[in-house]
C-alpha positions in Angstrom: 61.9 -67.2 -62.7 59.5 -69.0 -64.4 56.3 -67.3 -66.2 52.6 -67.4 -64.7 52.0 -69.2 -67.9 53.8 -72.1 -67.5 51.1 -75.5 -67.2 53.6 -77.2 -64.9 53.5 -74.7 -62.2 51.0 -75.5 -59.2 50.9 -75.2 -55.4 52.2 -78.2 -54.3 50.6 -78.1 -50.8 46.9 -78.2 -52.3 45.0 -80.8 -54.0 43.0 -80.9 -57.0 40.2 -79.9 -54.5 42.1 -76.6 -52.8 42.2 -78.9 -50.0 45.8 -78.1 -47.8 47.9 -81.5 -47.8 51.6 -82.3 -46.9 53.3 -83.4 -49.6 54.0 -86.9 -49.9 57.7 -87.4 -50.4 57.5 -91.4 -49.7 58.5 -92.7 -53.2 61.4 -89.7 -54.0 65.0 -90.8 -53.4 67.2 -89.6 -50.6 69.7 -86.8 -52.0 72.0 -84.1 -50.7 70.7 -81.0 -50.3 71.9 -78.1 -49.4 69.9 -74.5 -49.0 70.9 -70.9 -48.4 68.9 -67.6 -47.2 70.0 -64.5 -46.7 68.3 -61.2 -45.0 69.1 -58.1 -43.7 69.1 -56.4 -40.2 69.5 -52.1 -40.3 69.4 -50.0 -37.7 70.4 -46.7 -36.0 73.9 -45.6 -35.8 73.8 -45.5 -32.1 72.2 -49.5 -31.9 75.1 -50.0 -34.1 77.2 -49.1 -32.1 76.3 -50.8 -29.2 75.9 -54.2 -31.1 79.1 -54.3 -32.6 81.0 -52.8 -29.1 79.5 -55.9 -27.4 78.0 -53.0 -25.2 74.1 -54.7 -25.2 72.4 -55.8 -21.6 71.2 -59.0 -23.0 75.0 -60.3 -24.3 76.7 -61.2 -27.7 73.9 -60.4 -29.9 75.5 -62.3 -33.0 76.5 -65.4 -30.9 72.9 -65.3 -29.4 71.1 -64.7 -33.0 73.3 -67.4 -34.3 72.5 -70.2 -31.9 68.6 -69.0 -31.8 69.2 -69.1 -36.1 70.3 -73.1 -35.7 67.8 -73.8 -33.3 64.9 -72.6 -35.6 66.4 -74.5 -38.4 66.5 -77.7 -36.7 62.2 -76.9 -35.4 61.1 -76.1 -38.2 58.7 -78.7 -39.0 56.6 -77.2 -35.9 56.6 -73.9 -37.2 55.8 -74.4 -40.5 52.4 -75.8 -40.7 53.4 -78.9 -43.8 56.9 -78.9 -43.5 58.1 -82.3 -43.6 61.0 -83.1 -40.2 64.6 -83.2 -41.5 67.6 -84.7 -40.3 69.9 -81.6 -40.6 73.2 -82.6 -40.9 74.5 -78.6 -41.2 73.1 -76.0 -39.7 74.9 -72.3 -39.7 75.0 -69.1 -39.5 77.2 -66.2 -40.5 76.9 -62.4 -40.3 78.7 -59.6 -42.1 78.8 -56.1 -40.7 78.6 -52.8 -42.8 79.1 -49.7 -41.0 78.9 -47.4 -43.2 74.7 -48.3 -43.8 73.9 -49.7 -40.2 73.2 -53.1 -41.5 74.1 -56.6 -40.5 73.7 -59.3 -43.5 72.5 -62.6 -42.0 73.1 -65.5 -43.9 72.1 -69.1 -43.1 72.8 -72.4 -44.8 70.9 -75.7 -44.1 72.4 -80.0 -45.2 70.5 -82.7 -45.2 70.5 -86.1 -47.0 66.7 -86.4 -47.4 63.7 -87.0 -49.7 63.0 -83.2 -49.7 64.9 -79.7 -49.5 66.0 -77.8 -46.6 64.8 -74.5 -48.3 62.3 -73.7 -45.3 64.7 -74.2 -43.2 67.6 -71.7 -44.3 64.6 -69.2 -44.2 63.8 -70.2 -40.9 67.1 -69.8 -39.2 67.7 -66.6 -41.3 64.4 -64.6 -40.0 64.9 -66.1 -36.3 68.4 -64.8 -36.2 67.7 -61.1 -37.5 64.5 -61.2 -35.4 66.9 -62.1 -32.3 68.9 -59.6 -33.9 66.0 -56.9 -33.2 65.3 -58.4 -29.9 68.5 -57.7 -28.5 68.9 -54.7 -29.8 65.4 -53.0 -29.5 66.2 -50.9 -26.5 68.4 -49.1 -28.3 66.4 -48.8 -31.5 62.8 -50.0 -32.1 62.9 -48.5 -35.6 65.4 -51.6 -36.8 64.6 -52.8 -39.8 64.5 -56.8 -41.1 64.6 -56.6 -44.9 64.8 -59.0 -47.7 64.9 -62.5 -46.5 65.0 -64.9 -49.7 66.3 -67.8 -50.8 69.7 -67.3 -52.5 70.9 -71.2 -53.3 69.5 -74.0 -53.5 70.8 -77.7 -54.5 69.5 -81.1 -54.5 66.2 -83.0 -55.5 64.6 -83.5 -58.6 65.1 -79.5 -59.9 68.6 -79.4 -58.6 70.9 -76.4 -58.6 68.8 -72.9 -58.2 70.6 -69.7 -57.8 68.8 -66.1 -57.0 69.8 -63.6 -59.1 
């Protein structure tokens, strides 16, 4: 992470002004990039239970959360007010189980070629499919709780490979 101090650091969507603006990608080159997110999904025992038995009213909860994930990925740009539209050419989502906590790790990952990074979308798809997660499951426990979405990998552009700690 970088300091506070660093001069180099700004909010790219402002101006010199404050003003909000989108930024303007028009003279960066096309690259591969690549982005992945990560979150978590806990919950009761019993909800548990149910998700991973396949026993929920509303269906598959994981195949469900996954296809809602890719769908977010691929809208982004019109839920994130200055997000730039992005040919996707990967958009996934996996999930890994833990029993012994009650949790479900949700992690997405987001390809483009493009002028700018697929970052917001990873994050997308990974807090639409743990919130579909808790949709689906919220009869059995309205208590569930979405933790920790971040960014975990990032590659591409002009600051190339990141990696979370």
């Amino acid at each position: 992470m970088s300091s506070s101090n660093d001069p180099d650091l700004t909010l790219s969507h402002l101006d010199e002004g404050g003003q909000i603006r989108m930024v303007d990608v028009g003279s960066k080159h096309a690259t591969q990039r690549s982005a992945t997110a990560q979150g978590i999904v806990r919950m009761s025992q019993q909800a548990f239970a149910l998700l991973t038995a396949k026993d929920n009213a509303k269906g598959d909860v994981l195949n469900t959360a996954r296809v809602a994930g890719i769908l977010a990925a691929k809208r982004c740009a019109e839920l994130i007010p200055l997000c730039h539209s992005l040919p996707l050419s990967f958009a996934g989502i996996d999930f890994e189980l833990n029993e012994e906590n009650h949790s479900i790790t949700v992690r997405s990952i987001c390809r483009t070629d493009a002028k700018t990074g697929v970052e917001m979308e990873a994050m997308t798809a990974c807090s639409v499919a743990a919130l579909t997660i808790y949709d689906m499951c919220k009869a059995a426990d309205k208590g569930i709780i979405i933790e920790q979405i971040k960014l975990k990998h990032k590659s591409g552009g002009k600051s190339g490979e990141w990696h979370s700690d």
